[in-house]
C-alpha positions in Angstrom: -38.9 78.3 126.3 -41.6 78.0 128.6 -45.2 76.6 128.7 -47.6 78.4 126.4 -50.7 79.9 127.9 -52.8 77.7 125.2 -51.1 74.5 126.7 -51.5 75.9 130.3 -55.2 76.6 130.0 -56.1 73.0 127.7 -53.7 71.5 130.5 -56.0 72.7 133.3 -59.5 72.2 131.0 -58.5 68.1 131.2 -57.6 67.9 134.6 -60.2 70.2 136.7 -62.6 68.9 133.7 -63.6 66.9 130.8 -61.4 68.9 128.2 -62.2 71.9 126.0 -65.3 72.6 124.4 -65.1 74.3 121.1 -66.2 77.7 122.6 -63.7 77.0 125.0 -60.7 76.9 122.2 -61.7 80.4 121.7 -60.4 81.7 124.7 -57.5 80.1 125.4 -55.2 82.2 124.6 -56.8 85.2 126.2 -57.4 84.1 129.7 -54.5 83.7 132.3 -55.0 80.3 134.0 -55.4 81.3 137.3 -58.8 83.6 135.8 -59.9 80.3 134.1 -59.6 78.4 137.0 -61.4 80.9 138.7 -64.5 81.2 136.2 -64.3 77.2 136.5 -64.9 77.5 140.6 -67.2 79.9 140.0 -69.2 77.7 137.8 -69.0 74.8 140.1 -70.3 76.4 143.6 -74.3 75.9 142.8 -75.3 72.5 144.6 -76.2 70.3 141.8 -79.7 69.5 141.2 -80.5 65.8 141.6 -80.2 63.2 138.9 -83.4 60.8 139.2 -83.9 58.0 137.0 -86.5 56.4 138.9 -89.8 55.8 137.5 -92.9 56.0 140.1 -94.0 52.1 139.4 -90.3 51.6 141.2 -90.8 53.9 144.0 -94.7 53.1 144.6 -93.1 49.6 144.8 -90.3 50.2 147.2 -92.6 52.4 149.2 -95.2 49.6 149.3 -92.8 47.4 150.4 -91.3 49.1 153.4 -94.2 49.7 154.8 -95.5 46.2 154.4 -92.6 44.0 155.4 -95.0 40.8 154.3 -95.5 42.2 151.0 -91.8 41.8 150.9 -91.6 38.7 151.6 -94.0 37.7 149.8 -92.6 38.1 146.1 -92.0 35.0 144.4 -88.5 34.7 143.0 -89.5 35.9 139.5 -91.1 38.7 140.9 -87.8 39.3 142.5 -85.6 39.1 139.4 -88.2 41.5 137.4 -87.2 44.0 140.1 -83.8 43.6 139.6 -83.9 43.9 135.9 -85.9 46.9 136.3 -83.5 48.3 138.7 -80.4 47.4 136.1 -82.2 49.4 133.5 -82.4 52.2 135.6 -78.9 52.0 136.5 -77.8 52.2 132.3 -80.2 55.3 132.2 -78.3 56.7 135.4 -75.3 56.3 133.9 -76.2 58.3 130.6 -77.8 60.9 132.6 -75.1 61.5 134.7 -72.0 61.4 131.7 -74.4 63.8 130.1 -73.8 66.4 133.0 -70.2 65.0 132.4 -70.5 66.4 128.9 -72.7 69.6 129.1 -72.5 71.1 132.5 -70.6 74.3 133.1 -70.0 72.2 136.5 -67.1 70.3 135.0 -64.5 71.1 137.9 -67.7 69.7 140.2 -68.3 66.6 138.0 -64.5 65.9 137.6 -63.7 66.1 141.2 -67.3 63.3 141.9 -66.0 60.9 139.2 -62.9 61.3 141.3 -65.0 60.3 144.7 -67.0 57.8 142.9 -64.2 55.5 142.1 -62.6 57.1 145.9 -65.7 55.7 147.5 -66.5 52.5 145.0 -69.8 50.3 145.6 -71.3 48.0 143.6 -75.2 47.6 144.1 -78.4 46.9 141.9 -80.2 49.1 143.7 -81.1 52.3 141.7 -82.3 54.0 144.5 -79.5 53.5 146.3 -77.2 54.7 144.0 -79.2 57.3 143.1 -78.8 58.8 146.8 -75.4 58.0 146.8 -74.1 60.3 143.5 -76.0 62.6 145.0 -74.2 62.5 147.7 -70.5 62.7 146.1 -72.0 65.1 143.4 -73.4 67.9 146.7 -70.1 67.3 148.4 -67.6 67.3 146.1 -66.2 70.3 146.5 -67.5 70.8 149.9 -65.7 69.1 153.3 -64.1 65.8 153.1 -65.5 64.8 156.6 -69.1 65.5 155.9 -68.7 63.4 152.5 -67.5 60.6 154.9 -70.1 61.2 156.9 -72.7 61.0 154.7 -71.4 58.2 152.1 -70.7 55.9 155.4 -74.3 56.2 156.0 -75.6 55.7 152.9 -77.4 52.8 152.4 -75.6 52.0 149.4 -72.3 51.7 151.2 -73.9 49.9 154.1 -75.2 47.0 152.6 -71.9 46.7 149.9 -69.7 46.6 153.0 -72.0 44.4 155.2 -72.9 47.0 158.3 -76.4 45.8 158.3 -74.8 42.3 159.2 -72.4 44.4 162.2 -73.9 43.3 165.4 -73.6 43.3 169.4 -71.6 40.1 170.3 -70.8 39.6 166.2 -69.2 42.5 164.5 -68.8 42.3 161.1 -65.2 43.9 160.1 -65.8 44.9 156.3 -66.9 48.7 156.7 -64.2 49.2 159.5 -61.4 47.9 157.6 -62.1 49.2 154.7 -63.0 53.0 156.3 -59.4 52.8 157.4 -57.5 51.4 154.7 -59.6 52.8 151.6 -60.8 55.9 152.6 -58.9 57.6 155.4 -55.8 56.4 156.5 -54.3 53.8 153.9 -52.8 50.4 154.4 -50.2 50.2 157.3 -51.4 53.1 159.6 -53.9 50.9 161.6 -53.6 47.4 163.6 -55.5 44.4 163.4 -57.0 45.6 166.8 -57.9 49.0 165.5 -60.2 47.1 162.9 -61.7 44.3 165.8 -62.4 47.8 167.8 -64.3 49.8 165.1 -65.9 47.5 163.8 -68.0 47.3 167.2 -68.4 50.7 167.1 -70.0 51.0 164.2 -72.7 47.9 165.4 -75.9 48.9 165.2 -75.5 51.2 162.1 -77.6 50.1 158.9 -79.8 51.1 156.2 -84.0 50.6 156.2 -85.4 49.3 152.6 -86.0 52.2 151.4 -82.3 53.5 151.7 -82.6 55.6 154.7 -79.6 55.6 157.8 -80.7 53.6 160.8 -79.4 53.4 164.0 -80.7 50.0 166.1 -79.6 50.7 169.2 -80.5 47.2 170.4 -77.5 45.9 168.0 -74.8 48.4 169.2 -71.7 47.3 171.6 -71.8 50.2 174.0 -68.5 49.0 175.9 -65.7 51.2 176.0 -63.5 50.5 172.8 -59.7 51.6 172.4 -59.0 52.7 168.6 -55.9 54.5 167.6 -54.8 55.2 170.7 -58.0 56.5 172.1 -60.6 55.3 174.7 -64.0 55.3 175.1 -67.6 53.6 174.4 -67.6 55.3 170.8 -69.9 54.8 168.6 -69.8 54.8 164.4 -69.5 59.1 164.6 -66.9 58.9 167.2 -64.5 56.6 165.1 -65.1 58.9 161.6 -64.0 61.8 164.1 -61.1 60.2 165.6 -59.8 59.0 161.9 -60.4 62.8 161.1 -57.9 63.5 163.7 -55.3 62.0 162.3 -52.8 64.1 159.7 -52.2 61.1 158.0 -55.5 60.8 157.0 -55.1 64.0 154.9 -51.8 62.7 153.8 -53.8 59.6 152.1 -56.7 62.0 150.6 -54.1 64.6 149.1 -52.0 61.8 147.7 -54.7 60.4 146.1 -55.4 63.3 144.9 -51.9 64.5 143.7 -51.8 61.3 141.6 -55.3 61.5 140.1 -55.5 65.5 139.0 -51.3 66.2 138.8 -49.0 62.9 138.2 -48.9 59.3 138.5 -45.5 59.9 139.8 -45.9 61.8 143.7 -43.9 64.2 145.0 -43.2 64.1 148.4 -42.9 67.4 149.8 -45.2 68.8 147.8 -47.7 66.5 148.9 -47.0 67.7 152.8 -47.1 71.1 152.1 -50.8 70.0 150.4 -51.5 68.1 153.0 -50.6 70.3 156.3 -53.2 73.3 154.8 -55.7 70.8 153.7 -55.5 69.6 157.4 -55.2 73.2 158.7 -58.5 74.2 156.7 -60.3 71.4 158.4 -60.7 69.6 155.1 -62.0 71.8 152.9 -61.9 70.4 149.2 -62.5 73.1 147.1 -59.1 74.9 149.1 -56.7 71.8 148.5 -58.0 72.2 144.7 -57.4 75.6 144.7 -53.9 75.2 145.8 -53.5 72.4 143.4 -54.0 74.2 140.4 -53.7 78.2 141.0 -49.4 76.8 141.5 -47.0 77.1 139.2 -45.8 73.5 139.5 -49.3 72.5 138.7 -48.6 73.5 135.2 -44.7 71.9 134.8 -43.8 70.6 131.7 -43.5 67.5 133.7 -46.9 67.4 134.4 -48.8 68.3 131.0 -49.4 65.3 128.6 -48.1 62.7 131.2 -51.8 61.2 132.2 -53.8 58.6 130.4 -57.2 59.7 129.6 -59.9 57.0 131.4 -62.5 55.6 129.6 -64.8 57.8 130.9 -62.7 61.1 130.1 -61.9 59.6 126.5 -65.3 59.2 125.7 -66.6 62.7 127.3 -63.8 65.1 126.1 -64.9 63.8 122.6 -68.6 64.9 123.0 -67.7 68.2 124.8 -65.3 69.2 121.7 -67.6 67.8 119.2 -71.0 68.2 119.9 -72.9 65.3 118.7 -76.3 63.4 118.8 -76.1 60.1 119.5 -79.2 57.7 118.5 -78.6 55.1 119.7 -76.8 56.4 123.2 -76.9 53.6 125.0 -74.2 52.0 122.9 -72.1 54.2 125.4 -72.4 51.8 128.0 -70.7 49.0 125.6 -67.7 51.5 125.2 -67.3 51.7 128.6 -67.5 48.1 129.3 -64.8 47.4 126.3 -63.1 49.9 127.6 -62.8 49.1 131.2 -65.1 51.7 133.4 -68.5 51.2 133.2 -69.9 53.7 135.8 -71.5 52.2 138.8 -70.0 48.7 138.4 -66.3 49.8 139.7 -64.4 46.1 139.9 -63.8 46.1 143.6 -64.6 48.3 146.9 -60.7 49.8 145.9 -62.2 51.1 142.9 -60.8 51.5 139.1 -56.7 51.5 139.4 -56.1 53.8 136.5 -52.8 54.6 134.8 -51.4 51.8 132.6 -54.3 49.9 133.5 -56.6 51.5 131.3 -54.5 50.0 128.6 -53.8 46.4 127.0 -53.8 45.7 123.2 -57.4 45.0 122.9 -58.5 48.4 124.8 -55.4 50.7 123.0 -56.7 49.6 119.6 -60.4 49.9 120.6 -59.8 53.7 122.3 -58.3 54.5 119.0 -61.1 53.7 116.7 -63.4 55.3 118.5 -63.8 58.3 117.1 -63.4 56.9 113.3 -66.5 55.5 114.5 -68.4 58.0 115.9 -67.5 60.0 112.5 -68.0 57.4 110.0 -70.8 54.9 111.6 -68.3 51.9 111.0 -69.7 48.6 112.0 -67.5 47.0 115.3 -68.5 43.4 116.6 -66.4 43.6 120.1 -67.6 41.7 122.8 -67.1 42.6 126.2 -65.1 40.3 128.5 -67.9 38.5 130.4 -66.9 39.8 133.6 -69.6 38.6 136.2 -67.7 39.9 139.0 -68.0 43.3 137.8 -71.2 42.5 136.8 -71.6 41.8 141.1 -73.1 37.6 140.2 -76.0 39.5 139.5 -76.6 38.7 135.9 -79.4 36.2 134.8 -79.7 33.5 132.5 -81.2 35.4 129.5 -78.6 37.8 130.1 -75.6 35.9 130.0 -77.2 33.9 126.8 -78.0 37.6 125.1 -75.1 39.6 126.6 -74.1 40.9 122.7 -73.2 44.6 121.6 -77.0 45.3 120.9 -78.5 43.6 123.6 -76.3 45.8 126.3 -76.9 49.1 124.0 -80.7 48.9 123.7 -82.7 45.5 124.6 -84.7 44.1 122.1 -83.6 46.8 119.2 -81.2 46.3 116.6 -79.5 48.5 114.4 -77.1 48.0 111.0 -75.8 45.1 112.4 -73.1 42.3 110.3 -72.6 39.5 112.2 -73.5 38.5 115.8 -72.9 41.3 117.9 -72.3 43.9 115.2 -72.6 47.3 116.2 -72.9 51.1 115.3 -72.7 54.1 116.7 -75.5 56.5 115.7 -73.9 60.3 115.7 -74.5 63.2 114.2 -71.5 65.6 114.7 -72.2 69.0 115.2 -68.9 70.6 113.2 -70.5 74.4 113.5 -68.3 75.9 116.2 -65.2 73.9 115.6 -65.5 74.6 112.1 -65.8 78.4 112.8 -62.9 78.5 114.7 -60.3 78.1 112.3 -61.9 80.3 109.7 -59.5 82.8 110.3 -56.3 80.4 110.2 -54.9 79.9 106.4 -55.1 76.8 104.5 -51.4 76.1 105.1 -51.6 76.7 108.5 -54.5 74.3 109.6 -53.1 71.4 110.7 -50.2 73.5 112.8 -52.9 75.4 114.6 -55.7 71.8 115.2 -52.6 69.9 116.4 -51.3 71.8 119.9 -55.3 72.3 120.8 -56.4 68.3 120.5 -53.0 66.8 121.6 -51.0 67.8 124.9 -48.1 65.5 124.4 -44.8 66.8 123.2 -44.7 64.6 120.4 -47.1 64.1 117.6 -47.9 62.5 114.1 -45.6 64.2 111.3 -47.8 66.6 109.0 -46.5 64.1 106.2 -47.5 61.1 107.7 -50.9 63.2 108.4 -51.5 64.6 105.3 -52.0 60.9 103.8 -54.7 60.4 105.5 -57.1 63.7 105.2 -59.1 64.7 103.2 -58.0 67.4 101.0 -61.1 67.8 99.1 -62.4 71.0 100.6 -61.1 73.1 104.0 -64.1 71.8 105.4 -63.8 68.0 104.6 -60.0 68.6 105.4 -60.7 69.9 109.6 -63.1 67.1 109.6 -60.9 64.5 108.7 -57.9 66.5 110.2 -59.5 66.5 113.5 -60.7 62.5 113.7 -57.5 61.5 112.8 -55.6 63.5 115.4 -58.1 62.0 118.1 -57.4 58.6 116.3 -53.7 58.8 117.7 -51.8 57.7 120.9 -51.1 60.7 121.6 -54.7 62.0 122.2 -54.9 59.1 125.0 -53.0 61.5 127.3 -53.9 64.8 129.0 
């Protein structure tokens, strides 16, 4: 028996998304997947408009200051840290604003394939401005050509000063940026030389980023000998090298790999990852084919491939929202799931980014992922702490902060909600039932819980309708969905898509 065009279609909804919305459960079963996936390109082609957080006391500030380097240097040190608390707060409102597209957008294949290139291209800076420009960045080019997204996020000011370029100079070349261009973002571990590093790295002298976040070139810094990198000579500069790395096929090989194992399985598959690979490479990069190819094929949508993927913390917590509508109060308490959970946007634990898989999961994060959305229904009280993590945190966190780093203190500073204990925490929501309520109303009594099941879990396996039953409540057809439903997504088996 082969895969149902329901599991197909919910199959491709998680991967080149966030998951179904209710609305989407309506159509299902009457769209082929190949015409869903195209509706989802379709969706997807508009440049994205951009997500600014920024409030103009920041920017008038920032502007001031690059144009007055003495101003700069005049701020005394708590002036400095105000700034930097300023620019965290922005960074929590970034993140909201940008899982909100996560959640709403009829972009989702756009949106999925940036929270791909944000942990693909991982950086780690208070700046807000900076990391502003940068999702901006990953979120225009997502879909567009890898080499102008490596273009563009190797000049970005955010990546610059994560990966020390401003500090690459004439006669001292710092070897961060080139190393990591190689290993991380191109060509992968063990398809360079130590020498290929040394030699980039003087190439890319002279590139760095103003105050204000724009690309500068000081030509006074740059080594404008001739260089020999990957088998080529000449006096390149930082665009020769991002060409050169271009050239090579095993640079697609690395990008459609990754790529294999993030949207397809864990597990890779050799040739099918050529054949991926050769037209990716033949197209000249172009992202939006290699996704095509990915999931218009009939492998894509194997039984070996449907329910084998653990949901990150991010997708978790969006494909809730997007198939239950909800208004969440206090919303910022979303930044202390994601910190429980492991992936707070913007603060990825290393330049290699999140690792994903069976590293989403240990017993503390398992148990927490399955209570979430008990307590999104019921408003249950949870007094988790977050592992104080100050690497992830980038050393940046202050005194007060360390001293005040509780559940309400990282949700909303200085307002507390139904709280027991130290640290005690809700979360605010009001579900929105309407669609998902409406529709089953044409599915008998008897036959709920066999028609909720195969659209909320995309595993094999699943709880036994007696074991489930237990739970429910079989008060009313509405109470019984409701309860029905949180349950189901209270499972292991709703962790994977």
């Amino acid at each position: 028996m082969g895969v149902s065009i329901q599991r197909k279609n919910l199959h491709l909804l998680w991967r080149a998304g966030f998951g179904p919305s209710a609305v989407d459960c309506q159509l299902i079963n009457s769209e082929t997947p190949a015409s869903y996936y195209k509706k989802l390109l379709a969706l997807s082609v508009k440049t994205p408009a951009y997500i600014d957080v920024a409030d103009s006391s920041q920017r008038q500030m920032v502007t001031g200051m690059q144009q007055n380097e003495g101003l700069r240097q005049q701020l005394s040190a708590e002036q400095k840290r105000a700034l930097r608390i300023k620019s965290r707060e922005g960074l929590k409102n970034l993140n909201l604003a940008w899982m909100g597209q996560m959640i709403n957008s009829p972009q989702q294949l756009r949106e999925k394939m940036s929270l791909f290139w944000h942990g693909h291209f991982a950086t780690r800076t208070v700046n807000l401005l900076y990391q502003q420009k940068l999702l901006d960045i990953i979120r225009s080019h997502a879909l567009g050509n890898f080499g102008d997204l490596l273009q563009e996020v190797s000049k970005s000011a955010s990546m610059i000063n994560f990966l020390n370029n401003n500090q690459n100079r004439k006669g001292h070349p710092n070897e961060n940026f080139a190393r990591e261009v190689m290993e991380l973002f191109t060509l992968g571990r063990g398809n360079y030389t130590e020498n290929d590093v040394k030699e980039g790295a003087r190439a890319f002298t002279g590139w760095g980023a103003s105050f204000n976040g724009e690309f500068v070139f000081r030509e006074r810094q740059h080594d404008d000998g001739r260089k020999t990198f990957l088998g080529k000579t000449g006096d390149f500069n930082g665009d020769d090298i991002l060409k050169i790395l271009l050239q090579q096929k095993q640079t697609a090989r690395f990008i459609t790999r990754k790529i294999y194992r993030y949207f397809v399985n864990a597990e890779p598959d050799p040739a099918k990852i050529e054949w991926l690979a050769n037209r990716f490479y033949e197209r000249q990069y172009n992202i939006e084919s290699l996704m095509t190819d990915i999931f218009t094929s009939d492998w894509f949508y194997g039984e070996e491939n449907i329910g084998k993927k653990i949901k990150s913390p991010v997708e978790l917590i969006v494909g809730i929202r997007r198939i239950l509508p909800m208004q969440i109060e206090n919303e910022a308490v979303l930044l202390l799931l994601q910190r429980l959970l492991g992936q707070l946007l913007f603060y990825p634990p290393n330049v290699a980014g999140w690792p994903g898989g069976k590293n989403w999961i240990d017993s503390s994060t398992l148990m927490m992922r399955l209570r979430i959305p008990e307590l999104m229904y019921a408003g249950d009280v949870f007094s988790m702490k977050p592992k104080d993590d100050d690497d992830q945190m980038m050393g940046m966190k202050d005194k007060e902060e360390r001293e005040n780093d509780s559940a309400v203190s990282l949700a909303r500073p200085g307002k507390k909600y139904n709280t027991r204990g130290r640290g005690g925490q809700q979360i605010m929501a009001t579900i929105d039932w309407r669609n998902w309520l409406e529709l089953y109303t044409p599915v008998a009594r008897q036959n709920l819980l066999p028609a909720i099941v195969p659209v909320l879990l995309q595993t094999k396996t699943a709880v036994g309708e007696t074991t489930l039953k237990n739970y429910v409540d079989a008060g009313s057809r509405e109470n019984f969905i409701k309860t029905a439903t949180v349950q189901l997504m209270s499972t292991p088996e709703y962790q994977m898509c």
